[in-house]
Structures are given as C-alpha cells and as structure tokens.
DSSP file (Angstrom, degrees, kcal/mol; ACC not computed):
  #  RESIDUE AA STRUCTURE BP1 BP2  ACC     N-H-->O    O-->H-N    N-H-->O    O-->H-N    TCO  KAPPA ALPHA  PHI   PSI    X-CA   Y-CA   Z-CA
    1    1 A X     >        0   0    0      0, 0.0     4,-1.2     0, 0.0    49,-0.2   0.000 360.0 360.0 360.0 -32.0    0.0    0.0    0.0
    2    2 A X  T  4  +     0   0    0      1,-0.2     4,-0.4     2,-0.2    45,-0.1   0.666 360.0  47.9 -81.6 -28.6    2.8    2.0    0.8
    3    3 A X  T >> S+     0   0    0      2,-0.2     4,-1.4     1,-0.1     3,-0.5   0.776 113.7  52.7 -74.6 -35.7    4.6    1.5   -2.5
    4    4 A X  H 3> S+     0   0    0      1,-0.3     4,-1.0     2,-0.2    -2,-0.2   0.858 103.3  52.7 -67.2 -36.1    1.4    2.2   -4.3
    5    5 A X  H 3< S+     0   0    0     -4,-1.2     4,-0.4     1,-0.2    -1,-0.3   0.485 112.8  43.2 -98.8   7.7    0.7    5.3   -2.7
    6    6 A X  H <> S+     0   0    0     -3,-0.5     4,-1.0    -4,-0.4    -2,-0.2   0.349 111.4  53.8 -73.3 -12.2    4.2    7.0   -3.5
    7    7 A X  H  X S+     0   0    0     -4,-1.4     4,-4.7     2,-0.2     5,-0.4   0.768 105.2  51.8 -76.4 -45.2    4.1    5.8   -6.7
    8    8 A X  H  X S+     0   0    0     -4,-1.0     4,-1.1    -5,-0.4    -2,-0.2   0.878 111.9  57.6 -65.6 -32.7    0.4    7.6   -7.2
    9    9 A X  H  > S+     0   0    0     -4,-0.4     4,-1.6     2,-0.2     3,-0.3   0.972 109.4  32.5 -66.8 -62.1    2.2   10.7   -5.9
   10   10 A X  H  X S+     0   0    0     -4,-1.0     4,-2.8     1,-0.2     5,-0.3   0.938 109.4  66.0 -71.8 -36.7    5.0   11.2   -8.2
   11   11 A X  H  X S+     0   0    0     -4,-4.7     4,-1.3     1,-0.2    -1,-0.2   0.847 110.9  39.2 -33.3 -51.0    3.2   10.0  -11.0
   12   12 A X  H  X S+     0   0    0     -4,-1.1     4,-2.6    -5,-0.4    -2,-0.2   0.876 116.7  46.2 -33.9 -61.3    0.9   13.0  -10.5
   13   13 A X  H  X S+     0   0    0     -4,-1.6     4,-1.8     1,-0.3    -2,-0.2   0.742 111.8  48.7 -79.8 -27.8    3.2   15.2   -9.7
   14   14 A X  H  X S+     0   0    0     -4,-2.8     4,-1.4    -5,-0.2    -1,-0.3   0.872 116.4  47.4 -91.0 -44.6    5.5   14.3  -12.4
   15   15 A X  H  X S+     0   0    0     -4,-1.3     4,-2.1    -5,-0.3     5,-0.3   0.944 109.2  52.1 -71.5 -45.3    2.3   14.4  -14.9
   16   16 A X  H  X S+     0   0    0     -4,-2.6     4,-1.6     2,-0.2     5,-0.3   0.947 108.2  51.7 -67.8 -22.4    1.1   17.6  -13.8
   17   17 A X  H  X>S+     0   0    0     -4,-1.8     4,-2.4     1,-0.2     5,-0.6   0.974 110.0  46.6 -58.6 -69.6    4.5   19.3  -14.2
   18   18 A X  I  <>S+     0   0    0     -4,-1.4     5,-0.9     1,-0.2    -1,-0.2   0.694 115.1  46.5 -48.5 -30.6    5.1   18.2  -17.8
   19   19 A X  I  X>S+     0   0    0     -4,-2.1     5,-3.8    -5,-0.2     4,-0.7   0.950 123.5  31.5 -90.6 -57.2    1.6   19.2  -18.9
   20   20 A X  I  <5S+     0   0    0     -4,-1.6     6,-1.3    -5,-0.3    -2,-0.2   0.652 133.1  24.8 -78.3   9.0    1.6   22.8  -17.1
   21   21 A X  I  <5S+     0   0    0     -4,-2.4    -3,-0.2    -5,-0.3    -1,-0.1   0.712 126.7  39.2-124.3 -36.9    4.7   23.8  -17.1
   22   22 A X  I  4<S+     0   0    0     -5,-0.6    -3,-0.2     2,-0.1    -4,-0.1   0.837 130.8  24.8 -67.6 -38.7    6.6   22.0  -20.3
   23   23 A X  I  <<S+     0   0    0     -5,-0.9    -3,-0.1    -4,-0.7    -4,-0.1   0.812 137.6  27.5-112.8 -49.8    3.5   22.2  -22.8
   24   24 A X  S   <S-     0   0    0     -5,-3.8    -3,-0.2    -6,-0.2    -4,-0.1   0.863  88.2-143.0 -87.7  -7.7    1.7   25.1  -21.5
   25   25 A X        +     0   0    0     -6,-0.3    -4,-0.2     1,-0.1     2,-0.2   0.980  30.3 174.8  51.8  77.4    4.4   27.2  -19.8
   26   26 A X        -     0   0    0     -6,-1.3     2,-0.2     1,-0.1    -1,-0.1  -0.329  34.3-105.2-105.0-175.6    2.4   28.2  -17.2
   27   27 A X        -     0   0    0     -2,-0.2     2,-0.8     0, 0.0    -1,-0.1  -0.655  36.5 -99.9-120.7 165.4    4.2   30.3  -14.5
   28   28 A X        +     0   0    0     -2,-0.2     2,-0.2     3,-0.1    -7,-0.0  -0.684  62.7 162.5-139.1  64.2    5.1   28.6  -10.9
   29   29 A X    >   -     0   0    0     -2,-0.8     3,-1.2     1,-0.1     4,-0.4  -0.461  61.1 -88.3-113.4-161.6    1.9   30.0   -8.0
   30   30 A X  T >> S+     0   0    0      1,-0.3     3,-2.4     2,-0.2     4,-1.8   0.957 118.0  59.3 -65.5 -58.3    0.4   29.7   -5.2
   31   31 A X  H 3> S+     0   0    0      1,-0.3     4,-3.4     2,-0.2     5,-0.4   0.768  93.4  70.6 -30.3 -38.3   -2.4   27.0   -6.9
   32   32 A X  H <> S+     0   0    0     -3,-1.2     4,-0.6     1,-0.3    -1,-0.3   0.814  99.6  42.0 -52.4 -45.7    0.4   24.8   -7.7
   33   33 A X  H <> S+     0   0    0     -3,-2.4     4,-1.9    -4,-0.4     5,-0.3   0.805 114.0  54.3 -68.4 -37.4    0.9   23.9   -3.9
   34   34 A X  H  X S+     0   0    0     -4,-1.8     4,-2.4     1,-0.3    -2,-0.2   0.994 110.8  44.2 -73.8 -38.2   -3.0   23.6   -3.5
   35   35 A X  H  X S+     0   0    0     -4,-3.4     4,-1.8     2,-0.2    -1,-0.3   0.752 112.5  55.1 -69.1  -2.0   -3.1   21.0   -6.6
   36   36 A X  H >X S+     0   0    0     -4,-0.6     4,-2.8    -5,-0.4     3,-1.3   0.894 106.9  54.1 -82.1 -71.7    0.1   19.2   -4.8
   37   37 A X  H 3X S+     0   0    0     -4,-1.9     4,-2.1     1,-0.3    -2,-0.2   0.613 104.8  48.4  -2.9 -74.7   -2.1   19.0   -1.9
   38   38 A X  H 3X S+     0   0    0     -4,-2.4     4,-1.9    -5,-0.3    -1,-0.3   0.859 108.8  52.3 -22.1 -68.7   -4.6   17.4   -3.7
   39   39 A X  H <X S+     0   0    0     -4,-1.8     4,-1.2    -3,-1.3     3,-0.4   0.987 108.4  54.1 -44.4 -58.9   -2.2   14.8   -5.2
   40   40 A X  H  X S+     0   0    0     -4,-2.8     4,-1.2     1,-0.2     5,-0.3   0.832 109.8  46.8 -58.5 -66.1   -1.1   14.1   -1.6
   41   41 A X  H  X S+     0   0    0     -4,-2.1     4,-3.7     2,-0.2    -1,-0.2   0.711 107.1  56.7  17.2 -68.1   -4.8   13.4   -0.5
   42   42 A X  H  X S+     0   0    0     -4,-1.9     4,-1.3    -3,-0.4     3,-0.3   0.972 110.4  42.6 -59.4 -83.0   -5.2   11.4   -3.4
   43   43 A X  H  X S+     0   0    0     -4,-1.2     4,-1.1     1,-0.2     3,-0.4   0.674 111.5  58.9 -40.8 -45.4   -2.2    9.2   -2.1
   44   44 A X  H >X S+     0   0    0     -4,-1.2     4,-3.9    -5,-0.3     3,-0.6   0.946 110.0  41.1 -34.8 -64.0   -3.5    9.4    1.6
   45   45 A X  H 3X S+     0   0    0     -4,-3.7     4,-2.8    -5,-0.3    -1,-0.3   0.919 111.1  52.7 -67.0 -27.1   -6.6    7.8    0.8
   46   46 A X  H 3X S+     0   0    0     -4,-1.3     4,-2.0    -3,-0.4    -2,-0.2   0.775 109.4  52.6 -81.4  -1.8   -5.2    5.2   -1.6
   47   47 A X  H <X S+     0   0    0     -4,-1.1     4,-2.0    -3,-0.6    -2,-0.2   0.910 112.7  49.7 -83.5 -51.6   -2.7    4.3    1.4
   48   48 A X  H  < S+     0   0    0     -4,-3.9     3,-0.5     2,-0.2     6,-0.2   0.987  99.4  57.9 -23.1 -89.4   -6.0    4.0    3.5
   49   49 A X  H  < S+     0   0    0     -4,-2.8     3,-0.4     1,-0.3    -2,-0.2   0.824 116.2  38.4 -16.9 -67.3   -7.8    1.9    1.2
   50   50 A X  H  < S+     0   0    0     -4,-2.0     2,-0.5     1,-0.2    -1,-0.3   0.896 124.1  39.7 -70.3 -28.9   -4.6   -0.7    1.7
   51   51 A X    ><  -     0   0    0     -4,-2.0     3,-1.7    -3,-0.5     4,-0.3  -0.904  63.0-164.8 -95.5  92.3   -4.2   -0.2    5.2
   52   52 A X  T 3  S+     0   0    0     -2,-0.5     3,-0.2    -3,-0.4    -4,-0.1   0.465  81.8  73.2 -83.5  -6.9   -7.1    0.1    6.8
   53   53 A X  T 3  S+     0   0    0      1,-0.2    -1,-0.4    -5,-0.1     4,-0.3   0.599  89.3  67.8 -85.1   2.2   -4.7    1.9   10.2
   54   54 A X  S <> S+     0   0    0     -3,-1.7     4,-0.5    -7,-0.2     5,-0.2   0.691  75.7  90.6 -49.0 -30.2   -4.3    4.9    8.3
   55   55 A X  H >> S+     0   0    0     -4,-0.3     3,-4.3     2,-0.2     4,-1.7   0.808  79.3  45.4 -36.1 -66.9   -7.6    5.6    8.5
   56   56 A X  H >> S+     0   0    0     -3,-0.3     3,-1.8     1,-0.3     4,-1.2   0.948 117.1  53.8 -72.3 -64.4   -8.0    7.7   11.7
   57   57 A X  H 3> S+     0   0    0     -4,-0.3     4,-1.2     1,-0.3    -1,-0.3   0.576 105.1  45.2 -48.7   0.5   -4.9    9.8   10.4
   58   58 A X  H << S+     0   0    0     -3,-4.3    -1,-0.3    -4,-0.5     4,-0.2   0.621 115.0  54.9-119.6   6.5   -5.9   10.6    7.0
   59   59 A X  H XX S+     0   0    0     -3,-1.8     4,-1.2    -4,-1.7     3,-0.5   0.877 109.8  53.8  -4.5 -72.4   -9.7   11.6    9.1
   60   60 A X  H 3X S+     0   0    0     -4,-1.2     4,-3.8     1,-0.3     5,-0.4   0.912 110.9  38.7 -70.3 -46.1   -7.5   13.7   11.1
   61   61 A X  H 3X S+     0   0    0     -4,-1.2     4,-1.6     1,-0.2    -1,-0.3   0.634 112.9  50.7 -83.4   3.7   -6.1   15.4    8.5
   62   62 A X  H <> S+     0   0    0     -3,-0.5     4,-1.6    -4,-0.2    -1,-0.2   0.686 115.8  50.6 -93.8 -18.5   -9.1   16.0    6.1
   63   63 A X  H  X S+     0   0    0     -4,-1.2     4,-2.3    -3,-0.3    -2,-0.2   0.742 109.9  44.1  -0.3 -78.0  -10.6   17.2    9.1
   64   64 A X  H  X S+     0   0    0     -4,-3.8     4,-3.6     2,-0.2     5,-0.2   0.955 110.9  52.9 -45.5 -58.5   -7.7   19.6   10.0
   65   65 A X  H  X S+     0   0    0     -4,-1.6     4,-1.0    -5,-0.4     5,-0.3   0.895 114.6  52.0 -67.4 -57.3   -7.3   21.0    6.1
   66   66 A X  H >X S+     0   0    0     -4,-1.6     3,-1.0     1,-0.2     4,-0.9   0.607 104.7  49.1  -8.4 -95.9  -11.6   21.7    6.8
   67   67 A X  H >X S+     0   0    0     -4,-2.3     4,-2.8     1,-0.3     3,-1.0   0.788 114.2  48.6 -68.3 -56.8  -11.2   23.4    9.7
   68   68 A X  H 3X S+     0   0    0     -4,-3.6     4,-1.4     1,-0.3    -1,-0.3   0.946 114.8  46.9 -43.1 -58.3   -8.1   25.9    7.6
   69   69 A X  H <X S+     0   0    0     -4,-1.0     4,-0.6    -3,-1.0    -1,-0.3   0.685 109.9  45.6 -91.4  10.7  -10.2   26.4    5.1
   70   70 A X  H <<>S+     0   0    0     -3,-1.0     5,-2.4    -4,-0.9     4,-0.4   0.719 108.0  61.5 -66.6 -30.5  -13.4   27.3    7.1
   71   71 A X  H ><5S+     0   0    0     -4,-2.8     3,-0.7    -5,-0.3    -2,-0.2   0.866  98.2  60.1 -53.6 -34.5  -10.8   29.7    9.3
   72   72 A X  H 3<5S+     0   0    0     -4,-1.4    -1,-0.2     1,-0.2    -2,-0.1   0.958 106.3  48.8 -30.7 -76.1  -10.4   31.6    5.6
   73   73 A X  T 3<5S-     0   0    0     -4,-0.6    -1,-0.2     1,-0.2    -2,-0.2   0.162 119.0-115.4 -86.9  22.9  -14.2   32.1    6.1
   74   74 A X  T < 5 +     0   0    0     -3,-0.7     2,-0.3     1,-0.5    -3,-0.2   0.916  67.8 146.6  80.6  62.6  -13.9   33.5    9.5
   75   75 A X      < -     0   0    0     -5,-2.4    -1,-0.5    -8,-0.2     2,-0.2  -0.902  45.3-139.2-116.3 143.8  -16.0   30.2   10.8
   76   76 A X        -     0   0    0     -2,-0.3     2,-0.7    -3,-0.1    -5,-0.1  -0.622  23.8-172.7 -96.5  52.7  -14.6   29.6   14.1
   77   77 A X        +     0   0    0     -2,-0.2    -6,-0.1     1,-0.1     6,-0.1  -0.554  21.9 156.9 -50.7  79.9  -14.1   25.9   14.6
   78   78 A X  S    S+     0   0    0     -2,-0.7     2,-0.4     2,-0.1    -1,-0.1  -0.021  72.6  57.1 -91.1  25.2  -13.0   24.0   18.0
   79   79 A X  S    S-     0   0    0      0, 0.0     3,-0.3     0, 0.0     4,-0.1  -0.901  73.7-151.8-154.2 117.1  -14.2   20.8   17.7
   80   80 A X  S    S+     0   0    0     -2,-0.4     4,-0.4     1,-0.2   -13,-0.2   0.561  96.8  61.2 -67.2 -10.1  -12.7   18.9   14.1
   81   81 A X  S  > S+     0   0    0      1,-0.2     4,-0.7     2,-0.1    -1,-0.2   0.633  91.2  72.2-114.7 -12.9  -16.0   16.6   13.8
   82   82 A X  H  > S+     0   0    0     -3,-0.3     4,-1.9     2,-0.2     5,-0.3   0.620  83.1  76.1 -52.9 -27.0  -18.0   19.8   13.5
   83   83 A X  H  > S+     0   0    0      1,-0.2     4,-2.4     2,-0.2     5,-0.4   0.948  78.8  56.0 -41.7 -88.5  -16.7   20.0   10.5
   84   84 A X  H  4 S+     0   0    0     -4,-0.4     4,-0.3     1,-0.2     3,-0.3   0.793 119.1  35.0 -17.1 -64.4  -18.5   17.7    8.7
   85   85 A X  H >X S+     0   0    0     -4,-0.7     4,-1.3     1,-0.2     3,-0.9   0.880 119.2  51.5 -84.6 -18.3  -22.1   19.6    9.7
   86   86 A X  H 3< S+     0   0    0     -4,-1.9    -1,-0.2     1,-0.3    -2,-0.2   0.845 105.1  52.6 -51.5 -45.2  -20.6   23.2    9.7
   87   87 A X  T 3< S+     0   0    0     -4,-2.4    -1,-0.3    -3,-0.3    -2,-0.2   0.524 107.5  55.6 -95.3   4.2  -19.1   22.8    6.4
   88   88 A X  T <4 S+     0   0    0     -3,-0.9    -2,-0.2    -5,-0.4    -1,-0.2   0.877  89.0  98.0-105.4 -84.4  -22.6   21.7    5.0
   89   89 A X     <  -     0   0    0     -4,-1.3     3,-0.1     1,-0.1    -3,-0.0   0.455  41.9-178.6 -12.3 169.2  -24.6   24.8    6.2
   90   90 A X        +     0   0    0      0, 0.0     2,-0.2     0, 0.0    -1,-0.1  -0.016  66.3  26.8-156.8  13.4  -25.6   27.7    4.3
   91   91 A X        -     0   0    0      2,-0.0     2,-0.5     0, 0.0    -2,-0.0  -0.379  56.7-148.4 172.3 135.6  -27.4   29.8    6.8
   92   92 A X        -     0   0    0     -2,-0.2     2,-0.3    -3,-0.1    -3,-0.0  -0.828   7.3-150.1-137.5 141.9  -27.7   30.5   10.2
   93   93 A X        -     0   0    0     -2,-0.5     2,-0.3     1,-0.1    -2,-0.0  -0.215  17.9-166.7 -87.1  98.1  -30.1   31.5   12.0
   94   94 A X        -     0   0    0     -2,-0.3    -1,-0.1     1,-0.1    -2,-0.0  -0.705  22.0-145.4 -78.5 111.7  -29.4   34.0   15.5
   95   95 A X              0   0    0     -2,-0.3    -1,-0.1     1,-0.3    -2,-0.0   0.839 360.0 360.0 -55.2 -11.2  -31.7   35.0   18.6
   96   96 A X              0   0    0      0, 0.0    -1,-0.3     0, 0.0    -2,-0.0   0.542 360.0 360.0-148.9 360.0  -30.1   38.3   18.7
C-alpha cells in the first residue's frame, strides 16, 4: 500500500509538471501547492484503502485542512467533527 501510494504521488506530480509547465508554460503559484495538496490526498486515501490503520490519520487530516479552510471564512471551529455539519450549512439562524 505504501509503494502504491508514492508511486500515485509522483506519478501525479510528475504528470502535472510536464503538462503545465513543459507544454503550456504556465508560471510557478500559489495553486500549484493547493493541486500538490490534492495529489497528496489522493495518495493518503489510496494508502487507507490498503491499510485500513491509516484511517483515523488521514480523518485527522481531512478534518484539519476543513477546519483551515473554514478559518479563511472566518468560521470559528473548536471541535474537528463539527466539521463535517458546519461545512454543510448555508445559513444561520441567531436569537439576537
């Protein structure tokens, strides 16, 4: 599982270079980190899939990157499983 999910990572990484940077000559920002991100994800979960103890870490960290990008939208979040129904909402309602 562990060969599988480093492989699925460079493979990525190594494809996404050559297409945006060799054929379209795109320029080197901030997005680029968020779609490496992504890639790693990707690998997280397929290292889950074979090891089913990965699990609660790659939870914790889809969890964590929630709770950053709700902080973005100035949602306060202290409890990581709040995620999940927080990140669902789209309005709420205040006595005062």
């Amino acid at each position: 599982g562990t060969y599988a999910a480093i492989f699925m990572i460079v493979v990525l990484i190594i494809r996404y270079s050559i297409i945006n940077f060799a054929v379209h000559h795109d320029s080197w920002t901030k997005d680029v980190w968020v779609d490496f991100l992504g890639f790693f994800i990707i690998a997280v979960t397929v290292l889950v899939v074979a090891v089913p103890e990965g699990l609660p870490l790659a939870v914790t960290i889809s969890l964590a990157y929630s709770v950053k990008k709700m902080m973005k939208d100035n949602n306060l979040v202290r409890v990581l499983a709040a995620c999940e129904t927080m990140g669902n909402a789209t309005t709420i309602c205040s006595d005062k």
